[in-house]
C-alpha positions in Angstrom: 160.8 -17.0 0.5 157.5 -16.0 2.4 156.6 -14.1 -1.1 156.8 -17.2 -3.0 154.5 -19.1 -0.4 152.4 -16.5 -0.8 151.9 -16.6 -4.5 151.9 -20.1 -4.3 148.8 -19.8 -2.1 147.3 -17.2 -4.0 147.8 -18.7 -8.0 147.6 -22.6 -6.8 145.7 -23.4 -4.0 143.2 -20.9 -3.7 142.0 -21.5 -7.5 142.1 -25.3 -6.6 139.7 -24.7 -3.4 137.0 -21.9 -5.5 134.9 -24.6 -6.5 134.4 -26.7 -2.9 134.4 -23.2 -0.9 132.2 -21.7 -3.5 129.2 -25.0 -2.8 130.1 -25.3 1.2 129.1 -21.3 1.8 125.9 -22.5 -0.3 125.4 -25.3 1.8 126.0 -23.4 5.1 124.2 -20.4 4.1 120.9 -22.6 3.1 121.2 -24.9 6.1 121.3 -22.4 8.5 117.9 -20.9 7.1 116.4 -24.2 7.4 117.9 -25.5 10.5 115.2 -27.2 12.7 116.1 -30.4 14.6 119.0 -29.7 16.6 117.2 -26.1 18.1 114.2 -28.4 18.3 115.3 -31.2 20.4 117.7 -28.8 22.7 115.2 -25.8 23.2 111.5 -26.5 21.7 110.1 -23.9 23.2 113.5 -21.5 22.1 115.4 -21.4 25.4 115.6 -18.8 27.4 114.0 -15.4 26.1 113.6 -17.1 23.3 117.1 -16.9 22.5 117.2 -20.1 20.5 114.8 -19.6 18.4 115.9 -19.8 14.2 112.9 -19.3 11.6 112.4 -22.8 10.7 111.0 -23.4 14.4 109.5 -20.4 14.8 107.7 -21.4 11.6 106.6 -24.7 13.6 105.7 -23.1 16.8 103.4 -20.7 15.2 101.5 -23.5 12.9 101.6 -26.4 15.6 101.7 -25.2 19.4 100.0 -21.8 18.8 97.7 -23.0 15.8 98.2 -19.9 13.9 98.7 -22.0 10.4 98.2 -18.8 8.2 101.5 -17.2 10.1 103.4 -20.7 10.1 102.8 -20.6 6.2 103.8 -17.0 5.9 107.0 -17.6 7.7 107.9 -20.8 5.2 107.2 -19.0 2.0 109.7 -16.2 3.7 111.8 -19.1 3.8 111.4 -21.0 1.0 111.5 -17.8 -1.0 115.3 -16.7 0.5 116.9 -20.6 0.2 115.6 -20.2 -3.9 117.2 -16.7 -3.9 120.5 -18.0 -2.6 120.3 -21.1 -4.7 119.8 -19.1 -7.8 122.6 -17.4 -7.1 124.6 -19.8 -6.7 123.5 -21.7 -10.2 124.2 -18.5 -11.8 127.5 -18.2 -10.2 128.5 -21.6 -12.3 129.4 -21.7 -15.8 126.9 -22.7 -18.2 129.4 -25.2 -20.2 129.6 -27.0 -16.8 125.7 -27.0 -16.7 126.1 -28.7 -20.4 128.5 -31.2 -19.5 126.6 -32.1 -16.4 123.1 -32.7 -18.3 124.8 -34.4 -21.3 126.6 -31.5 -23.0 126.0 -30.2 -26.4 127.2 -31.4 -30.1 129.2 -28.6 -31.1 129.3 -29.4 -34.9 126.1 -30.2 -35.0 124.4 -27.9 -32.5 122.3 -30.9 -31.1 121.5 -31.4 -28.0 122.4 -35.0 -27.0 120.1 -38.0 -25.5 121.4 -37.6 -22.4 120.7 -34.0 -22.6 117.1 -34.1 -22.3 116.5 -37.3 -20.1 118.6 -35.4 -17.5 116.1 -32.3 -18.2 112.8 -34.4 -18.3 114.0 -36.1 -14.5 115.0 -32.4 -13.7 111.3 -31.3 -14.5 109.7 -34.3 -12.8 111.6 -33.5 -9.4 111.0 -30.3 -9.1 107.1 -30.5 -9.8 107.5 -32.8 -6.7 109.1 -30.7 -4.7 107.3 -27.7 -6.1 103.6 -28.8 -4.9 103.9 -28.6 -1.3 105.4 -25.2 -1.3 102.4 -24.0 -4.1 100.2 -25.2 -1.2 101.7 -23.4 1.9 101.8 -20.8 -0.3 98.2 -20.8 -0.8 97.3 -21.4 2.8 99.9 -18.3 4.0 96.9 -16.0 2.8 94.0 -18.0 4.3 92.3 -17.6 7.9 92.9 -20.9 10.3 89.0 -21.6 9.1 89.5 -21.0 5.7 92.8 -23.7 5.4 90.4 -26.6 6.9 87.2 -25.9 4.9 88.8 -25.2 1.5 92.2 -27.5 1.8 93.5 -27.1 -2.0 91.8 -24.4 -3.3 92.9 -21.1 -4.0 92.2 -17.9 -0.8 89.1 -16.3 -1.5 90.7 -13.1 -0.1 94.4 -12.7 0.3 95.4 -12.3 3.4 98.2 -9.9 3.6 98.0 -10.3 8.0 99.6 -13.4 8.4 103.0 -11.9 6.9 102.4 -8.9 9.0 101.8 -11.4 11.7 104.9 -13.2 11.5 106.7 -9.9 11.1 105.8 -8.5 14.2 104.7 -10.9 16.5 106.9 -13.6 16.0 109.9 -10.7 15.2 110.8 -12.8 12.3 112.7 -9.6 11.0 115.7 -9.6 13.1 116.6 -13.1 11.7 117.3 -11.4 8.1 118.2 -8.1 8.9 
């Protein structure tokens, strides 16, 4: 009897719960990276010995109660660049008919892509040149000097400042939150 629960967990409701499991350690893993608000309003200054404080409000403190707005952008690429890294794995993780189906699908006779098909990819393409922008631009200000990000707001560093991720390495011992 216990055997046959057991397969009947294993063959049934394990392949039944891959799919929501598979997206809810995507969400967590990604949330926790970017957690801010809750550490914020309990501990803003990160408790004691600093023992509350996660990247995303490290990231703030450094930019917005030190001024150090080179370090602050340093520690959001780190980031940004570790939530896309996760994300992508995650896409790749899905099949790619399921991608199809979700953006239209594919005419399989005709080896057309459908209407449907490339509205979903145009909106795809408009979002994320939205959400694209502001992360191009603390991107570009992670290797500028505090004076450089206020004289020059959108252009690109004249020299690239490799300190700030140093910075935010040591200093603010960003390291032990991803090692």
């Amino acid at each position: 009897m216990e055997q046959l629960a057991r397969k009947k967990i294993w063959n049934l409701y394990i392949p039944m719960l891959w799919e929501p499991l598979k997206m809810s350690t995507i969400m967590v893993i990604t949330g926790v990276l970017k957690i801010f608000d809750t550490v914020y309003i309990l501990t803003p200054t990160g408790g004691t010995s600093n023992c509350t404080i996660v990247p995303a409000l490290l990231m703030y403190n450094e930019a917005y109660r030190y001024g150090h707005y080179g370090t602050g952008s340093a520690i959001a690429t780190v980031i940004f660049v570790l939530s896309a890294a996760v994300s992508i794995f995650s896409f790749e993780t899905y099949e790619s008919e399921r991608i199809h189906r979700i953006l239209g699908g594919i005419d399989h006779e005709n080896k057309k892509h459908s209407a449907g098909y490339y509205i979903g990819f145009l909106i795809f393409i408009i979002v994320a040149l939205i959400n694209i922008y502001p992360m191009v631009f603390s991107i570009f200000c992670s290797f500028k000097g505090n004076l450089e990000i206020f004289s020059s707001f959108t252009a690109l560093p004249k020299k690239l400042r490799i300190e700030n991720y140093l910075t935010a390495w040591n200093v603010g011992n960003i390291g032990r939150y991803f090692l």
